[in-house]
C-alpha positions in Angstrom: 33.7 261.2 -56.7 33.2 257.5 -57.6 30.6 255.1 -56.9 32.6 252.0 -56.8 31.2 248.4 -56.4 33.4 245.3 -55.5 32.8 241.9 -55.2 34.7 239.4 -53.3 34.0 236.2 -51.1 35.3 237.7 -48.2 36.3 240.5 -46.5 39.1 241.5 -44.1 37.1 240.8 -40.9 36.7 237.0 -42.0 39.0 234.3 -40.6 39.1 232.6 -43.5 40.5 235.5 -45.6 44.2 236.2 -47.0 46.4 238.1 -49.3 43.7 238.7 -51.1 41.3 240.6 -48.7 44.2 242.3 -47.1 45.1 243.9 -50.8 41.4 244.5 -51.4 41.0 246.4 -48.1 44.2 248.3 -47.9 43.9 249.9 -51.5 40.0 250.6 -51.4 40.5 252.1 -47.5 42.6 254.6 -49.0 40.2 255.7 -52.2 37.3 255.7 -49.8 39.5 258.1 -47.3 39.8 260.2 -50.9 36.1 260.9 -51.3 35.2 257.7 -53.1 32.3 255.3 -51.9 33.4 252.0 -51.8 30.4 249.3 -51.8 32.2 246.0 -50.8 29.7 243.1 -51.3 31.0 239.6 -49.7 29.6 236.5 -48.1 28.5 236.2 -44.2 30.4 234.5 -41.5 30.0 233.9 -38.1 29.6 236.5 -35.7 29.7 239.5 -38.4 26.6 242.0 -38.7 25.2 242.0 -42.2 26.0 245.7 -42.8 28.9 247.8 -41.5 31.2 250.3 -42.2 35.0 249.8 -41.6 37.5 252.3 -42.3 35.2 254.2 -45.1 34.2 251.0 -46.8 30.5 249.9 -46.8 30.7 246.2 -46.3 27.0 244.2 -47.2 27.4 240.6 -46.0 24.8 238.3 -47.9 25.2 234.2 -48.4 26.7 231.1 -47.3 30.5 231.0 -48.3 30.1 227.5 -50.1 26.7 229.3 -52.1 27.6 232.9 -52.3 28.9 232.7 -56.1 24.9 232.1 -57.3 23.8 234.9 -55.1 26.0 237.6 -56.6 24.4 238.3 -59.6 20.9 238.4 -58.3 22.2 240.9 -55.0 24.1 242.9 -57.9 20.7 243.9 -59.5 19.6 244.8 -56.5 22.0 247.0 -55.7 22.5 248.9 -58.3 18.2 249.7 -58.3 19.1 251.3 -54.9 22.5 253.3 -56.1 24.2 254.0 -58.9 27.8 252.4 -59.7 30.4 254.3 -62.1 32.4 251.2 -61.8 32.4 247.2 -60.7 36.0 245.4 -59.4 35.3 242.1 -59.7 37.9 240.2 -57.2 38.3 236.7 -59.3 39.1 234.3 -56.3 38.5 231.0 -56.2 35.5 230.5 -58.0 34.5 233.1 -60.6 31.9 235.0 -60.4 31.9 235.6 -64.0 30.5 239.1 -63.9 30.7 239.8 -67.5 27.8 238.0 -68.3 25.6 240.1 -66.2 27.2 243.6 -64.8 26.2 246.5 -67.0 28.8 248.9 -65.8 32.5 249.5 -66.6 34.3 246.6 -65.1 37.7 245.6 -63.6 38.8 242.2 -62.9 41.5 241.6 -59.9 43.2 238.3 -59.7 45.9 237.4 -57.8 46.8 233.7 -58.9 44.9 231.0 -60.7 44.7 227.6 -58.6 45.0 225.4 -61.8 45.9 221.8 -60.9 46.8 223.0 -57.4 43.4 223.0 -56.1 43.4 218.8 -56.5 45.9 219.4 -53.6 43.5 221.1 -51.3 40.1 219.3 -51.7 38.7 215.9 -52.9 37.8 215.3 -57.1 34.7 216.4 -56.9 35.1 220.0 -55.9 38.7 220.3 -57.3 37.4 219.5 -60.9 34.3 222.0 -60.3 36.6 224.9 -59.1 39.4 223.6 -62.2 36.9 223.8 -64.8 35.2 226.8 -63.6 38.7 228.9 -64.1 39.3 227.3 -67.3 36.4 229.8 -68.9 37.9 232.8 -67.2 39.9 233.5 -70.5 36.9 233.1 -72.4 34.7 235.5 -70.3 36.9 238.0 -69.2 39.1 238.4 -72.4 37.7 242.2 -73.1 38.3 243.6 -69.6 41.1 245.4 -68.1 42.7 243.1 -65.2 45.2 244.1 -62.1 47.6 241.5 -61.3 50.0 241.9 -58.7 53.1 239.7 -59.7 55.1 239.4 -62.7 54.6 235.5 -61.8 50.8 236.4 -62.0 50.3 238.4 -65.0 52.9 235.7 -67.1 50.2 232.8 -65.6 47.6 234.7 -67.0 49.1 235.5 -70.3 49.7 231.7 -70.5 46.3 231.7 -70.1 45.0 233.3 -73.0 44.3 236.9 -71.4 45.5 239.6 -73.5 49.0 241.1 -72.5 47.7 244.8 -73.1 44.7 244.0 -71.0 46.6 243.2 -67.7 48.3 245.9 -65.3 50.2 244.7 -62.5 49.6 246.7 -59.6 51.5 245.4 -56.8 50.6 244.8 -53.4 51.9 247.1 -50.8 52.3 247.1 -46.1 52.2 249.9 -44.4 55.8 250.4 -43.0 54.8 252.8 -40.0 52.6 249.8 -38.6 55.1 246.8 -39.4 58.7 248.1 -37.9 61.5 246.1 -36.6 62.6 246.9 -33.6 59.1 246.5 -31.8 59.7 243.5 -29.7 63.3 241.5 -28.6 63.9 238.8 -30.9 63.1 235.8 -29.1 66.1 234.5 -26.8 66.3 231.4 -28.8 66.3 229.8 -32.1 62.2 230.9 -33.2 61.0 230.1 -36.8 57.9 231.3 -38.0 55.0 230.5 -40.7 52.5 233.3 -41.1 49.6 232.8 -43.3 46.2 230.5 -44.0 46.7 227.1 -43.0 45.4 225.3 -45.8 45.9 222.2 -47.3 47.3 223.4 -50.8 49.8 225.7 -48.4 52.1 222.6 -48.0 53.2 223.5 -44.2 53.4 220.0 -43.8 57.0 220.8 -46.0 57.7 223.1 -42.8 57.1 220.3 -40.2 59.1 217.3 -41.7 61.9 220.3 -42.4 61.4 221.3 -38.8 62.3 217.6 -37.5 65.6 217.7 -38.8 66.1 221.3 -37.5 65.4 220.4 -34.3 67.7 217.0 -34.6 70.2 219.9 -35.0 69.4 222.6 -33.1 67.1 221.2 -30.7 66.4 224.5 -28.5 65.0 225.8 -32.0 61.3 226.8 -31.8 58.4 226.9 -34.5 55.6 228.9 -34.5 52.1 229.0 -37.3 50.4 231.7 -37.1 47.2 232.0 -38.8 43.7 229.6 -39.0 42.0 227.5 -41.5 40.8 224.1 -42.4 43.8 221.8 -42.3 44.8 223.3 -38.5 43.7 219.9 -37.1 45.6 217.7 -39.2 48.6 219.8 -39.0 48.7 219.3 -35.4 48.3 215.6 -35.5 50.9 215.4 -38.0 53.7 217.4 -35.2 52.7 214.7 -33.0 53.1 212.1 -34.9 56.5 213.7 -35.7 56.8 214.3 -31.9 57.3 217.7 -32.2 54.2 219.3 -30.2 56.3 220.5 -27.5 58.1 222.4 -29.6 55.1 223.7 -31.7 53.1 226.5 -30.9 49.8 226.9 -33.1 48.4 230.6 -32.2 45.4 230.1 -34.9 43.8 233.9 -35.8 45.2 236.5 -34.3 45.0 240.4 -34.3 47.2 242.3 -36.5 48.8 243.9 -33.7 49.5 240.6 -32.3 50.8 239.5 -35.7 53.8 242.3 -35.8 55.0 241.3 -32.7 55.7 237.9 -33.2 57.1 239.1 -37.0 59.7 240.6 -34.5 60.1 237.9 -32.0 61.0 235.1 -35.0 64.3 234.8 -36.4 63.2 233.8 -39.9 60.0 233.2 -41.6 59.2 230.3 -44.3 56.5 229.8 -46.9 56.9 226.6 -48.7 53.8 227.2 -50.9 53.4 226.6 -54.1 52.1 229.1 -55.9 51.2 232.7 -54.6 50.1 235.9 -56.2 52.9 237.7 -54.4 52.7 236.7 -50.6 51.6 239.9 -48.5 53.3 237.7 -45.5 56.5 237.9 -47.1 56.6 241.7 -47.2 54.8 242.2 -44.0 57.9 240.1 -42.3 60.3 242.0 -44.3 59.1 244.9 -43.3 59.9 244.0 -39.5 63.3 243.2 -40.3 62.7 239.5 -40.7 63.9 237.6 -43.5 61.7 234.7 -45.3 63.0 231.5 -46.6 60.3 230.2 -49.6 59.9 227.5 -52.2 60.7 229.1 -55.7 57.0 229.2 -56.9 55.4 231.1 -58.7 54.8 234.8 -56.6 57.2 233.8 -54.3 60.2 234.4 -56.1 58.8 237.8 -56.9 58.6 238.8 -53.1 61.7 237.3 -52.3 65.3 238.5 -53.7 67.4 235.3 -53.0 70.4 236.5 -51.0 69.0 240.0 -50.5 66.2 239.5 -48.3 65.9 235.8 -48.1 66.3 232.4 -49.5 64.6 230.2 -52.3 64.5 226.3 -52.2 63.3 224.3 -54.9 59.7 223.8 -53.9 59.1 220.4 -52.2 62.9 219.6 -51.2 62.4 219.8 -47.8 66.2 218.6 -47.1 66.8 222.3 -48.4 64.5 223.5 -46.6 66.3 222.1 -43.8 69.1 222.9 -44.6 68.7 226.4 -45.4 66.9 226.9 -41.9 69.8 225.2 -40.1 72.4 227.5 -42.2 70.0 230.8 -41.3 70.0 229.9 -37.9 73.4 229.4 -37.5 74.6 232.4 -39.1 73.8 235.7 -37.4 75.7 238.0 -39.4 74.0 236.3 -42.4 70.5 236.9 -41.0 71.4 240.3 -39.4 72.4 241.5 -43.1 68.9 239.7 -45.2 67.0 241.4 -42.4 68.1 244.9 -42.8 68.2 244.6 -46.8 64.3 243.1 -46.2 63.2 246.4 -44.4 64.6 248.3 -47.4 63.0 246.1 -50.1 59.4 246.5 -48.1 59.9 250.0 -48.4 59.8 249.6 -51.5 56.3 248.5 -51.9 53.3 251.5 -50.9 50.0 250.8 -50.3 48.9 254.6 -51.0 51.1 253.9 -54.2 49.1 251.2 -55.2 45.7 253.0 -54.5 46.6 256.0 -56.7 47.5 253.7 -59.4 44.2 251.7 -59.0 42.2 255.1 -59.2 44.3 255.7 -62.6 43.0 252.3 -63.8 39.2 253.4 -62.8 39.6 256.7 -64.8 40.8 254.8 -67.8 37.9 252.3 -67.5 35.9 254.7 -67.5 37.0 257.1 -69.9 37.7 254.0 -72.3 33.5 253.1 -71.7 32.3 256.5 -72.5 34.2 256.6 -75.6 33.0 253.2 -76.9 29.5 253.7 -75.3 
């Protein structure tokens, strides 16, 4: 049995969490359930005890979300005084954490994408050039461990980075097919698009409104809805009323994952005009409803979507396509009826107890690899 320490911001419970958490939970959910202890330290957020333990995963909440990278060095020491850790995942989001410097046991880095010049796109100068700079040592600091990626778009990025090639494993990210099924609610009598994901500023739905204008010029009983929360919420709404399209928008904000599958049913087609993902857990979670996805061609996007299999790719940013591929989708039922059953198969595809059982591999190596070097 390992004792297994990862850090991340967040964790699953926290509204402002992703992809990210949703891959971290799902995979370590299923080593805890095999006898491992899973230690998950993360940030606080509202609401949330400071200790709990959700599906076999010891989750200690400590810090302010815009502070908690300086505290996780200092709560590492005094965790492992209370316990002892066989191994540390170090979940390199955001801001790094850069654990190297200071964890003493065998470590393994998990990154999903790098923002890069992106992040100027979601915040002012200031903290866009501290978060830029701060990812431009992660090459530097983390060059001697082993690191899961979970795109071929994401371990290429990181290649380009500087990491080693040998040092990266791409383990992919995976949905649990008996949860997300087609076939659980009617498809919604008319015309529905969906968006399902943060709503942040470096997300580009705005792409998805001005596309949505024209779709409705066309189509006008066509419906859009964005589901999920975050910080540009409020300015996306002002923006559908200054396009006029309010009445036609519905903005659920958080909602429960059982809510989420229904409405993955109810839509006709999903989009995510991001761009850049790791993978886009969205995409495979709609998929595995039966729902195809229209995306930008970014990087992680056109790994989860197979363009004229299960969905489409646009050129990221040319929201005429977007349009018109929408339109075209919409239009075409035979079309969609075909991407949507091809998308349940290519979900199937991707296993979340898969995944975990090649994670465990990766921990045995670690480990083995530290002993004999130790």
């Amino acid at each position: 049995m390992y004792q297994i320490l990862v850090m991340n911001w967040q964790d699953i419970t926290n509204p402002q969490g992703g992809g990210a958490e949703v891959h971290l939970h799902e995979i370590f959910k299923r080593i805890a359930a095999r006898g491992h202890h899973v230690t998950l330290l993360c940030c606080q957020h509202a609401g949330a005890s400071a200790e709990e333990v959700l599906e076999g995963i010891h989750i200690i909440r400590r810090g302010r979300r815009e502070l908690f990278n300086f505290i996780v060095p200092q709560m590492y020491r005094q965790l492992r005084r209370q316990q002892r850790f066989d191994v540390v995942f170090d979940d390199i989001n955001k801001i790094p954490f850069y654990s190297p410097l200071f964890v003493k046991e065998p470590l393994i880095g998990i990154i999903h994408h790098l923002f890069g010049k992106t992040i100027y796109q979601e915040v002012s100068f200031l903290p866009a050039s501290y978060v830029y700079w701060a990812e431009k040592l992660i090459p530097r600091i983390y060059r001697k461990i082993p690191i899961m990626a979970v795109s071929p778009s994401s371990k290429e990025e990181l290649i380009e980075k500087g990491l080693e090639v040998d040092a990266i494993e791409i383990i992919t990210n995976g949905v649990d097919c008996q949860r997300y099924q087609p076939g659980l609610q009617p498809k919604s009598p008319q015309p529905l698009v969906g968006y399902l994901g943060r709503i942040k500023r470096y997300k580009c739905v705005e792409h998805l409104l001005y596309a949505f204008k024209a779709v409705q010029q066309a189509i006008p009983a066509t419906r859009l809805i964005l589901v999920g929360d975050g910080d540009h919420l409020s300015e996306l709404k002002k923006l559908a009323g200054q396009l006029q399209l309010s009445k036609s928008i519905e903005f659920t904000g958080f909602v429960s994952e059982s809510e989420k599958i229904l409405m993955l049913n109810q839509i006709w087609l999903c989009v995510n005009p991001s761009p850049k993902e790791g993978w886009g857990v969205s995409v495979i979670e709609a998929n595995a409803c039966g729902t195809p996805v229209i995306a930008a061609n970014s990087p992680g996007l056109r790994d989860s979507v197979v363009d004229l299999e299960t969905g489409r790719l646009y050129p990221f940013g040319e929201i005429h396509e977007l349009a018109r591929m929408i339109i075209d989708l919409i239009q075409d039922q035979p079309l969609r009826q075909k991407l949507g059953e091809k998308a349940r198969t290519w979900a199937e595809k991707f296993d979340w107890d898969h995944s975990a059982q090649l994670t465990l591999a990766l921990i045995e190596r670690t480990i083995a690899s530290s002993k004999k070097f130790s």
